[in-house]
N, CA, C and O atoms as CSV, one atom per row, in Angstrom:
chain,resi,resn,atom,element,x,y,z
A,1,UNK,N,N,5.463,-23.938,-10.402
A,1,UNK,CA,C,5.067,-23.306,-11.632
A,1,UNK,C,C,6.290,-22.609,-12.219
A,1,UNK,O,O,7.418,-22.610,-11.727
A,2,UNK,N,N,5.847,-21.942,-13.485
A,2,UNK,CA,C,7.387,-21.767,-14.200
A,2,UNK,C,C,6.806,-20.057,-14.046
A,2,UNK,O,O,5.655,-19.621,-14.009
A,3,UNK,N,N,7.995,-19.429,-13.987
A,3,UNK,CA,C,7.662,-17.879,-13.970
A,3,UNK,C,C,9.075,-17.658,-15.383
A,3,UNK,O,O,10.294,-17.527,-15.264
A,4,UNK,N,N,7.839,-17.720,-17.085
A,4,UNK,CA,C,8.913,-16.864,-17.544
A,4,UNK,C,C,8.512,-15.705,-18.026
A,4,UNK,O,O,7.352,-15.343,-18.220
A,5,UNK,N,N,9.962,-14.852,-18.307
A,5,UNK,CA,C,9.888,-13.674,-18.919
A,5,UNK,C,C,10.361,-13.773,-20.552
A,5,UNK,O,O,11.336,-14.380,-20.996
A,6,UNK,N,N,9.417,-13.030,-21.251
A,6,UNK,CA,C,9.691,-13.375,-22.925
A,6,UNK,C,C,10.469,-11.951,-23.070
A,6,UNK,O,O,10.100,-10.955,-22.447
A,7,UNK,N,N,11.916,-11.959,-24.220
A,7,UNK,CA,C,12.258,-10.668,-24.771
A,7,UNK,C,C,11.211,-9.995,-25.932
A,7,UNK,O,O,10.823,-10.649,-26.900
A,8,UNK,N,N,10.824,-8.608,-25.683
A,8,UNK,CA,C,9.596,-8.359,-26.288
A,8,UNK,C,C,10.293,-7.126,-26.978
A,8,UNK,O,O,9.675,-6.360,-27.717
A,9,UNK,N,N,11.619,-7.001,-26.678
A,9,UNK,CA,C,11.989,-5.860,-27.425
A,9,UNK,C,C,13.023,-6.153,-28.636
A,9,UNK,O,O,13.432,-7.298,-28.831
A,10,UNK,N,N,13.345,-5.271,-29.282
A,10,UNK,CA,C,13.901,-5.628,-30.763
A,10,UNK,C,C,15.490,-5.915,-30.484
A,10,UNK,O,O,16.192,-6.331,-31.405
A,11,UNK,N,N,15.958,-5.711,-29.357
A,11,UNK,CA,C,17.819,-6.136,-29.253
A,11,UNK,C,C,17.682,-7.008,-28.503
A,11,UNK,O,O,16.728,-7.089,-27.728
A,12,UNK,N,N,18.716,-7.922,-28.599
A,12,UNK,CA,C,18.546,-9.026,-27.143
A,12,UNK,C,C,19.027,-7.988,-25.803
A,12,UNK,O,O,19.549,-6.903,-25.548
A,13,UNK,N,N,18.402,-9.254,-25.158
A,13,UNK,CA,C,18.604,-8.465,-23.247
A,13,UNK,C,C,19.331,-9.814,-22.428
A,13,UNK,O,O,19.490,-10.988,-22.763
A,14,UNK,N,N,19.663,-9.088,-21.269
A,14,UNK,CA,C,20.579,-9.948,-20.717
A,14,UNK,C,C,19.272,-10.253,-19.153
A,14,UNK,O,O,18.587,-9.465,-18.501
A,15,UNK,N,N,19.412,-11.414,-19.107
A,15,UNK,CA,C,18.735,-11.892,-17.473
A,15,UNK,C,C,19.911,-12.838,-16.755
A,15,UNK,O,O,20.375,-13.788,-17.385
A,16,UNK,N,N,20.451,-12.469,-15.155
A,16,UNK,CA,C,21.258,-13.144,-14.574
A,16,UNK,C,C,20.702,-13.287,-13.531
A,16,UNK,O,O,20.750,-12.335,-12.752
A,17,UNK,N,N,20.095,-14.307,-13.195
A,17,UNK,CA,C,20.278,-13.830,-11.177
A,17,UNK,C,C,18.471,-14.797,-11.140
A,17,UNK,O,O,17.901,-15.643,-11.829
A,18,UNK,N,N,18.101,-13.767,-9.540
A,18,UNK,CA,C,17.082,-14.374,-9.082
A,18,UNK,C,C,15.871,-13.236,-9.464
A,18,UNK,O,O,16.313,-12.119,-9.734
A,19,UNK,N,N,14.644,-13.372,-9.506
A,19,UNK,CA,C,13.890,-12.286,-9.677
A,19,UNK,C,C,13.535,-12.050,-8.131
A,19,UNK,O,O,13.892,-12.748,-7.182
A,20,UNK,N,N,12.722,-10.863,-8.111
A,20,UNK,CA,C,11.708,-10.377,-6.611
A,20,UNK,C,C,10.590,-11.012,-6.825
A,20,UNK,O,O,10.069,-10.971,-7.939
A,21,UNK,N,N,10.055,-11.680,-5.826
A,21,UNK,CA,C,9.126,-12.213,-5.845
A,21,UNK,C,C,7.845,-12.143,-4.495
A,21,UNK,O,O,8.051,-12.571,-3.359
A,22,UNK,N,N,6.708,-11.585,-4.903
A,22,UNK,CA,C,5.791,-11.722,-3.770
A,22,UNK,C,C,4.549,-11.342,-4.039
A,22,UNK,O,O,4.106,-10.499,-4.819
A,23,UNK,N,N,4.077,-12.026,-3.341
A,23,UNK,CA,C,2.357,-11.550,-3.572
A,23,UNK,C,C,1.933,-10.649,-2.731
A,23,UNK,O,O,2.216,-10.323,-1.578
A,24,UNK,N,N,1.010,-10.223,-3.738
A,24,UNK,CA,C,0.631,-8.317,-3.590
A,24,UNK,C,C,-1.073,-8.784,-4.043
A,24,UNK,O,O,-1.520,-9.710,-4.720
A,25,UNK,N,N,-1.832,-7.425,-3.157
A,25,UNK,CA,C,-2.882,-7.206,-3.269
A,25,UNK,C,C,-3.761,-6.891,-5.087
A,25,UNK,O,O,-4.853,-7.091,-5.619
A,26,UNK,N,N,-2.938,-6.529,-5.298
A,26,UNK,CA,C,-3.232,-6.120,-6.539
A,26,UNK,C,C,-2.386,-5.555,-7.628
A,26,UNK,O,O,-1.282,-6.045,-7.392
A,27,UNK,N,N,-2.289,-4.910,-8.535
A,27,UNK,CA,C,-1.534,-4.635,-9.794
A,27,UNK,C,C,-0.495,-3.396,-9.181
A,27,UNK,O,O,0.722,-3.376,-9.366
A,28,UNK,N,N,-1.374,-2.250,-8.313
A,28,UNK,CA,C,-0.187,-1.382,-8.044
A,28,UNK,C,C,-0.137,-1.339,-6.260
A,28,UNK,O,O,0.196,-0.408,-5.526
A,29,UNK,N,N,-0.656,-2.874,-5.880
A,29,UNK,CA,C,-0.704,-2.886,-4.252
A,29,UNK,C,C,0.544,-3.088,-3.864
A,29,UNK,O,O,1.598,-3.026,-4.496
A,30,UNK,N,N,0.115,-3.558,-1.781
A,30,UNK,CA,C,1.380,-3.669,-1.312
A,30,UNK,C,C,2.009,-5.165,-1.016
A,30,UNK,O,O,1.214,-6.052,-0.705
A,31,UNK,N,N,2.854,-5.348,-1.069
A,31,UNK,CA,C,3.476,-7.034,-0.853
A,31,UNK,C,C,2.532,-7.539,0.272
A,31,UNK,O,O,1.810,-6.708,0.824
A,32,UNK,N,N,2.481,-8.966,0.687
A,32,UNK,CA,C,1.402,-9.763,1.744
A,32,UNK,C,C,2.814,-10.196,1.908
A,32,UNK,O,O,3.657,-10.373,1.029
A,33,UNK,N,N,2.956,-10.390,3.728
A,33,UNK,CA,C,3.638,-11.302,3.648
A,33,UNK,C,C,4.975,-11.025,3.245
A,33,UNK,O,O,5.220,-10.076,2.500
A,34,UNK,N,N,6.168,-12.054,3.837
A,34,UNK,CA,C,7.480,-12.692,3.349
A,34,UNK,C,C,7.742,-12.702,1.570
A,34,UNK,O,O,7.014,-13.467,0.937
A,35,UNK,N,N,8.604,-11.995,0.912
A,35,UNK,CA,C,9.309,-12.203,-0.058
A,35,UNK,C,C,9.196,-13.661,-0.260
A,35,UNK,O,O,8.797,-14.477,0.571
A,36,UNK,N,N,9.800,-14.009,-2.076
A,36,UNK,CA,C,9.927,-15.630,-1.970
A,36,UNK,C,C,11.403,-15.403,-1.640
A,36,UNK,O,O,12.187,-14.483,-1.870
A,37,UNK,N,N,11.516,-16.917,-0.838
A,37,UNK,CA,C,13.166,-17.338,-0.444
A,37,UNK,C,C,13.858,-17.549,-1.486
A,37,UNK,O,O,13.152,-18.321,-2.134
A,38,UNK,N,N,15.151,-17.286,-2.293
A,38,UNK,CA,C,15.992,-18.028,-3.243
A,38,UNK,C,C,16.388,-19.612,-2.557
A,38,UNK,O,O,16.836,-20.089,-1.514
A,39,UNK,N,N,15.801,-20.125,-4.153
A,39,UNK,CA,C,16.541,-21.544,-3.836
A,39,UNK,C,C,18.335,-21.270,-4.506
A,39,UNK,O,O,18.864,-20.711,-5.468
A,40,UNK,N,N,18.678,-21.923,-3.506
A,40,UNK,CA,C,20.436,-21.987,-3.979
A,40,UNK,C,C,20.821,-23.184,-4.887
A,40,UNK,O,O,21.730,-23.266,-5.712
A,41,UNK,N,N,19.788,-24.182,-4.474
A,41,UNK,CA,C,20.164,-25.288,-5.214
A,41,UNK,C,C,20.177,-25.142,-7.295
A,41,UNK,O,O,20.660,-25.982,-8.054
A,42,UNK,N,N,19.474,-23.797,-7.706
A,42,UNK,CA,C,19.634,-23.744,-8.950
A,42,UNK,C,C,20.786,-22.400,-9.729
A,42,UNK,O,O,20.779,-21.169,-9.684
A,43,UNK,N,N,21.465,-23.183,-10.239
A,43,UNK,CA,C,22.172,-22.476,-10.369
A,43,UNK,C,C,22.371,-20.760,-11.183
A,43,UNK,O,O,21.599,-20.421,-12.080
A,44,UNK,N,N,23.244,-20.049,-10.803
A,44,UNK,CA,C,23.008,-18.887,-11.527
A,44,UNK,C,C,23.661,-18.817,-13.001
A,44,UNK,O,O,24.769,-19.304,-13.223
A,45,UNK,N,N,23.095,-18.346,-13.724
A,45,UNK,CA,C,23.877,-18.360,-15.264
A,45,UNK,C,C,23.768,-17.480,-15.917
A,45,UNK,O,O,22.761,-16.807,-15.696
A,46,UNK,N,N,24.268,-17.225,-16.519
A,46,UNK,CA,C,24.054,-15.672,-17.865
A,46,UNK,C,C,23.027,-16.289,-18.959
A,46,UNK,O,O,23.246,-17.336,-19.568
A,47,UNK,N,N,21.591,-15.281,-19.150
A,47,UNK,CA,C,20.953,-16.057,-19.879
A,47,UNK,C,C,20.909,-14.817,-21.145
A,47,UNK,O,O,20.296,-13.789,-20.860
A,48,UNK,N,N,21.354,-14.888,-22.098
A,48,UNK,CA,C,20.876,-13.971,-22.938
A,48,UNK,C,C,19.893,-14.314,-24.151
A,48,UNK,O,O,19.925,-15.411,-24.709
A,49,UNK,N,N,18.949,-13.208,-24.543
A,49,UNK,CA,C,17.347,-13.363,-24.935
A,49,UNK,C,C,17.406,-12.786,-26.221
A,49,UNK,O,O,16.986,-11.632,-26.301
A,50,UNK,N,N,17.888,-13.399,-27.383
A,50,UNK,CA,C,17.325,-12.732,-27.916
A,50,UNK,C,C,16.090,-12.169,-28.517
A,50,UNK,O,O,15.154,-12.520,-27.798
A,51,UNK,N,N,15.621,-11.375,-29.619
A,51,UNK,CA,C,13.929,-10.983,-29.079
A,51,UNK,C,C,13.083,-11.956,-29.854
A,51,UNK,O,O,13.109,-12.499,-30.959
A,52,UNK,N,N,11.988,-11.922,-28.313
A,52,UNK,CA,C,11.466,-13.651,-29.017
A,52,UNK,C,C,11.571,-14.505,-27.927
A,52,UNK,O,O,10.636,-15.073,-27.362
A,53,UNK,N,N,12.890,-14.575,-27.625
A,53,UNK,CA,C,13.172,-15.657,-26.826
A,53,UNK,C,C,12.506,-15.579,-25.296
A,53,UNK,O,O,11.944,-14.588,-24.831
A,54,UNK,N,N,12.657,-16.569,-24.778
A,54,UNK,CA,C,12.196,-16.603,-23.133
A,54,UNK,C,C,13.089,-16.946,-22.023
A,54,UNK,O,O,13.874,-17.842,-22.335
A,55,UNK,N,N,13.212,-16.518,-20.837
A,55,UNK,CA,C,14.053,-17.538,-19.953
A,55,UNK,C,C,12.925,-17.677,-18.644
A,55,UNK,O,O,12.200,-16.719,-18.377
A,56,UNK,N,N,12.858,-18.831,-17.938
A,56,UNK,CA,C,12.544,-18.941,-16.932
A,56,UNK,C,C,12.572,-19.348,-15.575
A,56,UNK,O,O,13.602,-20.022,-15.602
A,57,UNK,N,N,12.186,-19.409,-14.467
A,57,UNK,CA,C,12.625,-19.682,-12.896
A,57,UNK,C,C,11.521,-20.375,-12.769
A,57,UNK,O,O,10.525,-20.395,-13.492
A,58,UNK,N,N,11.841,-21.129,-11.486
A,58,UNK,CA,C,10.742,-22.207,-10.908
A,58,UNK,C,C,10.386,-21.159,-9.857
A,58,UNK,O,O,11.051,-20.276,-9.315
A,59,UNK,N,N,9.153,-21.541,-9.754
A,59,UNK,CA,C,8.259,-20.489,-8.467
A,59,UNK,C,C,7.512,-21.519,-8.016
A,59,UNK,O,O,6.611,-22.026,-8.684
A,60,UNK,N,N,8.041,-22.115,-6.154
A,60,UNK,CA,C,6.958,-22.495,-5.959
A,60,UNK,C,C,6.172,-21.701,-4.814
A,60,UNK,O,O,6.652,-20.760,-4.181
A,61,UNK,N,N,4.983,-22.188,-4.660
A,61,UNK,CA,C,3.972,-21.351,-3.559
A,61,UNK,C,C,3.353,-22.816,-2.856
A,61,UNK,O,O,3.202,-23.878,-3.460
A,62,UNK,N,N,3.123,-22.617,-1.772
A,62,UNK,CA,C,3.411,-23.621,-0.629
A,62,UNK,C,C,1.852,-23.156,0.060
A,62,UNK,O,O,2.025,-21.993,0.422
A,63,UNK,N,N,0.776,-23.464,0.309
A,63,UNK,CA,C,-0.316,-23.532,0.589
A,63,UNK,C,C,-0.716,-22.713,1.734
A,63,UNK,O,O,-0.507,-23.321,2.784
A,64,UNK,N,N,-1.246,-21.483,1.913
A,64,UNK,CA,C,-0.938,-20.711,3.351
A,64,UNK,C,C,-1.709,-21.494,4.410
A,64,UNK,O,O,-1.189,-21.709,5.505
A,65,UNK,N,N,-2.982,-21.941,4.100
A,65,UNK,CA,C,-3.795,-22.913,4.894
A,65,UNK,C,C,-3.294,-24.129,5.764
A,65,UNK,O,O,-3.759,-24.682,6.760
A,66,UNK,N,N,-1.852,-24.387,4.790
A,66,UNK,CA,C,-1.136,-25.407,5.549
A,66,UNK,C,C,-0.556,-24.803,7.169
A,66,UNK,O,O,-0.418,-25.442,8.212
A,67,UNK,N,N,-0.390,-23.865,6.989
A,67,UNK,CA,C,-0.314,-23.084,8.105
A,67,UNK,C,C,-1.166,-22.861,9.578
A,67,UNK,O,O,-2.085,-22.096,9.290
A,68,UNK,N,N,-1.226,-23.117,10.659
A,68,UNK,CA,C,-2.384,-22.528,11.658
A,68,UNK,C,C,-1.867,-21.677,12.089
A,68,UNK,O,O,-2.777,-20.850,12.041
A,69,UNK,N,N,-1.112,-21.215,12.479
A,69,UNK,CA,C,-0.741,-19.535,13.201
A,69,UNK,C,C,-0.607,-19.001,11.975
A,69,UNK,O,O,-0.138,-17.884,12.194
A,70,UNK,N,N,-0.843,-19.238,9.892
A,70,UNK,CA,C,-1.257,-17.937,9.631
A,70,UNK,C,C,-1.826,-16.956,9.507
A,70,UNK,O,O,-3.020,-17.232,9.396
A,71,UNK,N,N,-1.608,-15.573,9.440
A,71,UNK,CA,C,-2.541,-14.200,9.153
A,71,UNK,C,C,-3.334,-14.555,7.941
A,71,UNK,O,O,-3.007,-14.143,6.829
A,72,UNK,N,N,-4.265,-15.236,8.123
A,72,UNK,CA,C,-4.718,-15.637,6.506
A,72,UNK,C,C,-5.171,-13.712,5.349
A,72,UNK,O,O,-5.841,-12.767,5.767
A,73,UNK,N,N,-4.592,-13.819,4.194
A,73,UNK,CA,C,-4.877,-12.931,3.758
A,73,UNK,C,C,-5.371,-13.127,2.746
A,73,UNK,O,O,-5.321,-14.323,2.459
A,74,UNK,N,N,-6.232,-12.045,1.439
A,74,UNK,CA,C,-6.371,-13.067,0.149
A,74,UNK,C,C,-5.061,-11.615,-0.747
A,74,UNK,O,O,-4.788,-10.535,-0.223
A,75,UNK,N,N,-4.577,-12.064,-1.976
A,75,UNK,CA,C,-3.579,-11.833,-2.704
A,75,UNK,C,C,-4.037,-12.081,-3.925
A,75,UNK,O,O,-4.374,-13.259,-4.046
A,76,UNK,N,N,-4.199,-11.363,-4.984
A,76,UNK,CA,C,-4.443,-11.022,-6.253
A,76,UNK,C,C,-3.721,-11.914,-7.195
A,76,UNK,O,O,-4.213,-12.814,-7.876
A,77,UNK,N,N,-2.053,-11.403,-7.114
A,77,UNK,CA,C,-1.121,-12.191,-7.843
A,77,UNK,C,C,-0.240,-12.191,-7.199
A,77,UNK,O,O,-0.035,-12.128,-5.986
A,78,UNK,N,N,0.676,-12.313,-8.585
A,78,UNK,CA,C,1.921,-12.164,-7.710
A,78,UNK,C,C,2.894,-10.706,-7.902
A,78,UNK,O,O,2.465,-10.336,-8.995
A,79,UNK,N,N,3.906,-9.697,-7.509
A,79,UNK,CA,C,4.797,-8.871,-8.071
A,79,UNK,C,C,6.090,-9.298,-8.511
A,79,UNK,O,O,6.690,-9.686,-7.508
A,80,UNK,N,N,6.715,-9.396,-9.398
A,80,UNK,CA,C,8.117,-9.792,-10.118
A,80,UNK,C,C,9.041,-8.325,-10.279
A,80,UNK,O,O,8.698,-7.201,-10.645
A,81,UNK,N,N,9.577,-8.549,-10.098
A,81,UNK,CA,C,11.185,-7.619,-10.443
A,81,UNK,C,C,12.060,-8.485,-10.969
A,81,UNK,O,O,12.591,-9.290,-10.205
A,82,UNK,N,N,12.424,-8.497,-12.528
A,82,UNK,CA,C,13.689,-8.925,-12.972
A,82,UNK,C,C,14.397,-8.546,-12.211
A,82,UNK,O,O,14.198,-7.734,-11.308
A,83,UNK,N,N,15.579,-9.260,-12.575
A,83,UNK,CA,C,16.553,-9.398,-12.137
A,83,UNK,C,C,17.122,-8.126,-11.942
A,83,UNK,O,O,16.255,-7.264,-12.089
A,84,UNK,N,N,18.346,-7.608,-11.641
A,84,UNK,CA,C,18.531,-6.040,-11.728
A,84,UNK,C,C,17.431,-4.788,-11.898
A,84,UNK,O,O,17.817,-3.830,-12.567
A,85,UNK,N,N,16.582,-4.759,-11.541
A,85,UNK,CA,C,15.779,-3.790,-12.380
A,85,UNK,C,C,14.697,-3.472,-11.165
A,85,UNK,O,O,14.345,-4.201,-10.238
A,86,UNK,N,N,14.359,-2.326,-11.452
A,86,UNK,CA,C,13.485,-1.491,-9.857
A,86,UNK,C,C,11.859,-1.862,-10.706
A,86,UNK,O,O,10.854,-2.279,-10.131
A,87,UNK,N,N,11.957,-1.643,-11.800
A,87,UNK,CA,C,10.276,-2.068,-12.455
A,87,UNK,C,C,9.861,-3.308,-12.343
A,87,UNK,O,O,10.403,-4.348,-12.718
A,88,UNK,N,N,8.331,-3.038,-11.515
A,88,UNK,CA,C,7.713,-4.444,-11.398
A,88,UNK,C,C,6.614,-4.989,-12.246
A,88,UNK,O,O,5.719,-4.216,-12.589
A,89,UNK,N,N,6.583,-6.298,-12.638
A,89,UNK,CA,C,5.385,-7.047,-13.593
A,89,UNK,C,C,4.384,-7.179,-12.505
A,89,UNK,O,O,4.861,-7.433,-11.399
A,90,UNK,N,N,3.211,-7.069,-12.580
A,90,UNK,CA,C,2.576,-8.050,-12.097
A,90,UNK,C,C,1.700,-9.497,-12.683
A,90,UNK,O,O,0.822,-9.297,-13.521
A,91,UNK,N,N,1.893,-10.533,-12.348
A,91,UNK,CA,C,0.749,-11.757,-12.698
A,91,UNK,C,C,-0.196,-11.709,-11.796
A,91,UNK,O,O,0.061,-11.601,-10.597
A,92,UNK,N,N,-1.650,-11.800,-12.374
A,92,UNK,CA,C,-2.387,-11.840,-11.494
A,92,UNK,C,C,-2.966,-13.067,-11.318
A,92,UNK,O,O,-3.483,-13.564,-12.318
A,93,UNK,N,N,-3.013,-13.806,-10.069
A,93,UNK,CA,C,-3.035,-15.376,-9.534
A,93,UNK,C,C,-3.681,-15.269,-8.545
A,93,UNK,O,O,-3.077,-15.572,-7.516
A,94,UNK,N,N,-5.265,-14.773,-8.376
A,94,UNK,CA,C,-5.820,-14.957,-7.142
A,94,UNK,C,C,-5.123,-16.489,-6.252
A,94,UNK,O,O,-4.959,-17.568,-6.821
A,95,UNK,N,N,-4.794,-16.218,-4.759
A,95,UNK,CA,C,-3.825,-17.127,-4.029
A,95,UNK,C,C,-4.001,-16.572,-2.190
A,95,UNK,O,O,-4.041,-15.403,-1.807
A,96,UNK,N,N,-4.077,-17.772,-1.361
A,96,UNK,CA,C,-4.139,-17.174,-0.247
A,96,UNK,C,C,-2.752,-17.205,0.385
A,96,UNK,O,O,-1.988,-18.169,0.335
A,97,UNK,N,N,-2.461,-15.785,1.118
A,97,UNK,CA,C,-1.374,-15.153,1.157
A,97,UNK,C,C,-1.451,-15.162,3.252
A,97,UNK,O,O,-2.463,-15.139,3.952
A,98,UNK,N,N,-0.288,-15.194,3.601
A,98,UNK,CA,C,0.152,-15.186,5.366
A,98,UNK,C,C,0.421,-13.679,5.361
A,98,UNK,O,O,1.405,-13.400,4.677
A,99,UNK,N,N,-0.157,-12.671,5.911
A,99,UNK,CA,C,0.240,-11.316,6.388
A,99,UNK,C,C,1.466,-11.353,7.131
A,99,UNK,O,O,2.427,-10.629,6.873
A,100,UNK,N,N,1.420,-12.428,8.306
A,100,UNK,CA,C,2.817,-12.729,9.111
A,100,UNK,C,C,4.324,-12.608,8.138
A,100,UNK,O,O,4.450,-13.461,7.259
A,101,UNK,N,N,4.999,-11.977,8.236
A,101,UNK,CA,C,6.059,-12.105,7.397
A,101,UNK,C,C,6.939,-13.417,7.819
A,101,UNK,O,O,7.778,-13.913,7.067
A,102,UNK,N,N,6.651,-13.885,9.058
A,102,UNK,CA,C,7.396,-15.155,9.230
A,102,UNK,C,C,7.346,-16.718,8.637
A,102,UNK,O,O,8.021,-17.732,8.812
A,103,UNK,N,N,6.140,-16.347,7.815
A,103,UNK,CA,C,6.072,-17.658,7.046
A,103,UNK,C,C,6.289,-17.600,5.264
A,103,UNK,O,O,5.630,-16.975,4.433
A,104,UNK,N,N,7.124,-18.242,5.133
A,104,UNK,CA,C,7.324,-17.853,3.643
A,104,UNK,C,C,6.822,-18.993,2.803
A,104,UNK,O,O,7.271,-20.125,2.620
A,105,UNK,N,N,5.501,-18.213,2.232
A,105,UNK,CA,C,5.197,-19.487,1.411
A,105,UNK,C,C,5.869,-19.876,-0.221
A,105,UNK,O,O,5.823,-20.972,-0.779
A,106,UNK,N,N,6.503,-18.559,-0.753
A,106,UNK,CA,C,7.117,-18.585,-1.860
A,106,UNK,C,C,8.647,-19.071,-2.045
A,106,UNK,O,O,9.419,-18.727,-1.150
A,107,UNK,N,N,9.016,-19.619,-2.810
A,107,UNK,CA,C,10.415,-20.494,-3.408
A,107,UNK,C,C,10.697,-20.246,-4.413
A,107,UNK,O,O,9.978,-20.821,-5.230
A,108,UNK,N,N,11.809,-19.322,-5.052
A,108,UNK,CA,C,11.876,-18.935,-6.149
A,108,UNK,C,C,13.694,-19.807,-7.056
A,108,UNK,O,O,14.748,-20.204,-6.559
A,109,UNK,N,N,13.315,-19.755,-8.100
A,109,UNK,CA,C,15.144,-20.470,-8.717
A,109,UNK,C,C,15.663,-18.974,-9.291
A,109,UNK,O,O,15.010,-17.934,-9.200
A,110,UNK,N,N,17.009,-19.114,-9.912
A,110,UNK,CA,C,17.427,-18.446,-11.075
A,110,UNK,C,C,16.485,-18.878,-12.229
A,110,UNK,O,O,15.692,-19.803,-12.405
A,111,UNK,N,N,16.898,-17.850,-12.911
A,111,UNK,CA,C,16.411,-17.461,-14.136
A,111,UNK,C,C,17.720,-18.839,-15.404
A,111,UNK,O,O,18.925,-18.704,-15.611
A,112,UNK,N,N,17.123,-19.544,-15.738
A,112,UNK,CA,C,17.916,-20.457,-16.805
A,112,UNK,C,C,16.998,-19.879,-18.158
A,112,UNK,O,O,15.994,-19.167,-18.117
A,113,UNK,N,N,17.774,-20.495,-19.487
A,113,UNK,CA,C,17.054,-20.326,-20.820
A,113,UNK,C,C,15.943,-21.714,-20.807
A,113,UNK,O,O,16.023,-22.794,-20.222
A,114,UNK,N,N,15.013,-21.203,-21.627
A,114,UNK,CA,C,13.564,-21.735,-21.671
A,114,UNK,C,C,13.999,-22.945,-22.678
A,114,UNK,O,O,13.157,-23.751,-23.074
């Protein structure tokens, strides 16, 4: 799936890098589970937004069921952290989530222009 972020403010903004990625119980819950892994294979780039514009990352999520030793959990959405930045979005994506932190079902890219 595509995870983008739209510029919603009146100057352009700058996005570089990978976002935080993980599924959380709810809007102000706690992470389930393993972070998503960065894929390396996409590259990093300077994306600048102006307002209006969008950039986005590939997010994939990998089936927890595929799993038998997982902690099956259930997970609301997901939590995002741009790139640089301590403030989190949430999407909410009811999704079944591994409590085990050893299984990572999330795969995240850089952030490219939309």
């Amino acid at each position: 799936m595509r995870l983008i972020l739209t510029n919603s403010g009146t100057v352009a903004c700058h996005l570089k890098g990978f976002p935080g990625v993980s599924l959380t119980n709810g809007a102000g819950g706690q992470p389930i589970g393993a972070p998503a892994r960065r894929d390396a294979a996409t590259p990093v780039s300077d994306v600048l937004l102006a307002p209006g514009q969008s950039g986005s990352a590939e997010l994939r999520y990998t089936q927890a069921r595929n799993y038998p030793d997982c902690a099956l959990a259930q997970a609301a959405g997901f939590r995002i952290y741009p790139p640089e930045d301590t403030a989190s979005l949430f999407m909410a994506r009811p999704s079944d989530a591994c409590s085990n932190a050893s299984i990572e079902l999330l795969t995240i890219g850089a952030f490219q222009p939309s």
